[in-house]
N, C-alpha and C positions, 0 to 999 in steps of 0.2 A: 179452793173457791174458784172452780174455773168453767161453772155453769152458769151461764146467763140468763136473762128474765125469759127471753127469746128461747134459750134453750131450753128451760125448764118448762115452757110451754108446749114445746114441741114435744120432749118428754112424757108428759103425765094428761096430755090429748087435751088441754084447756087452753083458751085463749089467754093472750100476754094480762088483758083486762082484768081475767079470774086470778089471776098468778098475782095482780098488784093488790088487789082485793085481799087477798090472803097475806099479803107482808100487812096490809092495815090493821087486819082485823087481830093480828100475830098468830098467826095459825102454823103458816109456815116455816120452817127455820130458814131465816136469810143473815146476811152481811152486809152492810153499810161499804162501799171498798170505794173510795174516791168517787163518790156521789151517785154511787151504781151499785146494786144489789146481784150481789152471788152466791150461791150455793154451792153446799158440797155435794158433790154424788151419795155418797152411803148415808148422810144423811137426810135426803130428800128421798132414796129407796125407800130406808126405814117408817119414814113422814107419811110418807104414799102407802106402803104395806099396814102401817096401822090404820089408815085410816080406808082399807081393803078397797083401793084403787087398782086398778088394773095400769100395768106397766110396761113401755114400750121397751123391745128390748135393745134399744140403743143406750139404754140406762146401764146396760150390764158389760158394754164393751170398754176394755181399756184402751186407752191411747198403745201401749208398748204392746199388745196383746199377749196372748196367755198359749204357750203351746198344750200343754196340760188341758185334757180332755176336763170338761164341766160335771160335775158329780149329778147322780142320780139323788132326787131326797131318800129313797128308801132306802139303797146302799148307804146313806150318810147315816142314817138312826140305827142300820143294821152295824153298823161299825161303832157308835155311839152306844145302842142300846137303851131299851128301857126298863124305868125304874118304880116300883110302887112304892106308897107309905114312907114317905121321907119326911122328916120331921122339921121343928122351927116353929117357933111364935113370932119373930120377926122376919121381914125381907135378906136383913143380912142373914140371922143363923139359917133360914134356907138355902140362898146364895152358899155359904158356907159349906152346907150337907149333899149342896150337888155337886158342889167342886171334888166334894170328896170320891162322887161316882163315877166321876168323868173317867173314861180311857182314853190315857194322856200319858206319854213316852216318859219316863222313867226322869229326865233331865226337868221338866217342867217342874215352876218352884209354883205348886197349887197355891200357898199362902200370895205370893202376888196376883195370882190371878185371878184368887177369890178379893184383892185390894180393886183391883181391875173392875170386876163387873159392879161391885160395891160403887167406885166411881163413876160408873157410865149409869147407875140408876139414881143416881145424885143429878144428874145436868140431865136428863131425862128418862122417867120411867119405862123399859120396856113390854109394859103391860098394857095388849092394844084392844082390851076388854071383851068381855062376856068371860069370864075369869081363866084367861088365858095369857103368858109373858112369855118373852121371846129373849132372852139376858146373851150379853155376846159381849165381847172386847168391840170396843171401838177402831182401834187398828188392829188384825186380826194377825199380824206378820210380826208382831213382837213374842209370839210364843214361837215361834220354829218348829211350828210342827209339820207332820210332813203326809197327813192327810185329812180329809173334811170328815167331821162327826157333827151328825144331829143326836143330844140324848135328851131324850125323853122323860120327864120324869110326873110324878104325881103326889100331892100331899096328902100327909095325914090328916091337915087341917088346914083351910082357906086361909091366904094372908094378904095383909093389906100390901099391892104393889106400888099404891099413888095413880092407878090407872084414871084416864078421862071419864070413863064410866063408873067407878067407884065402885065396881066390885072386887072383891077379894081375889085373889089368885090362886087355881087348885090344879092349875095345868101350867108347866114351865119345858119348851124346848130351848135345849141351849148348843147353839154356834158355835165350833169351833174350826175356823179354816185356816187351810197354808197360805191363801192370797185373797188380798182383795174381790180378786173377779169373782172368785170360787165363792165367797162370802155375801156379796151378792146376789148371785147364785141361788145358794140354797135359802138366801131370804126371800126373795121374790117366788120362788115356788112353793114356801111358808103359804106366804101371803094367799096364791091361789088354792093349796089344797084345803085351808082353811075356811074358807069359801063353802065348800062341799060337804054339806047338812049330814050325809051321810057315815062321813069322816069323824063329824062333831061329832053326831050321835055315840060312835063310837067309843070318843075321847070323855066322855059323858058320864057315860058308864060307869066305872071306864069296863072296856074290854078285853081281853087277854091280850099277850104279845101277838099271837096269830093272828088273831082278830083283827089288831089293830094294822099288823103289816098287813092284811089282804085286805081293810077296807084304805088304806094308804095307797096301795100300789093302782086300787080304781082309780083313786082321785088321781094318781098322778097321769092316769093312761087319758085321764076326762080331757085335763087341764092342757094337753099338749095335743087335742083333737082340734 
């Protein structure tokens, strides 16, 4: 909690006024911390990318910093991989059926981490609508893994995520990073290639894996002009 009213405004390009605004109305996710309101980074990223704000990139820097070069999204999915026709009638047994797709190092115990995302869509859903979810560990450094993956995946059939918007979810990219920063990272570039009508359309379709990596790698080439 080491983000301040002041910072968080600096942050996400709105006055400290809009910032208290949003602790009233509970919009925001904040803390009460000795009569003063603080946030967490990854949760205020996430707050912000659902709610497809554009984000300063002081948001993405660590204090310790990170030697390790920053991931490309499309290397991340390309390492990840996408997936069609995956099955579930509920949030979990999805959750469940993608953990199973994941390309995740041989030591990773799937069963916790399919507990993991199950718990992080319990204290908030990551479904930041038009029926698309974004499911990730909360702390992304308890798996040990030892590089970033976006995977991709698509339903057989629409499922309820709890999203703000109330529609179903039939598009689920899932996070998995070595570090925080990294994690960060490829959510904030979520956020913006998501953005990109083109992208969607895509995603819509949906389109083949080609497809989808060559209308991906536009948006990412847009989003960093």
């Amino acid at each position: 909690m080491n983000v301040s009213v002041k910072d968080a405004a600096k942050l996400l390009s709105v006055s400290e006024k809009t910032i208290y605004r949003w602790i009233k109305q509970e919009l925001v996710p904040a803390y009460k911390v000795h009569e003063s309101y603080r946030f967490n980074r990854a949760e205020l990223l996430e707050w912000a990318t659902s709610r497809r704000m554009g984000i300063s990139p002081e948001l993405l820097a660590e204090p310790e910093g990170d030697a390790l070069p920053l991931p490309h999204l499309s290397e991340a999915i390309e390492a990840g991989g996408i997936f069609y026709r995956l099955e579930g009638k509920s949030r979990d047994e999805v959750l469940a059926d993608v953990v199973e797709h994941l390309r995740l190092p041989d030591e990773v115990d799937r069963d916790y981490l399919c507990r993991v995302l199950i718990a992080r869509e319990k204290l908030a859903s990551t479904g930041i609508g038009e029926g698309i979810a974004l499911p990730h560990p909360r702390n992304p450094s308890l798996l040990h893994v030892t590089r970033p993956t976006v995977t991709l995946c698509f339903l057989e059939q629409p499922v309820d995520f709890y999203a703000l918007d109330g529609i179903p979810v039939q598009v689920l990219f899932t996070l998995i990073a070595p570090t925080l920063r990294a994690h960060l990272h490829l959510l904030s570039l979520l956020g913006f290639v998501l953005r990109d009508r083109n992208f969607r359309k895509t995603l819509a379709e949906p389109g083949s894996r080609e497809e989808i990596g060559a209308a991906l790698r536009r948006a990412e080439d847009r989003c960093q002009k």
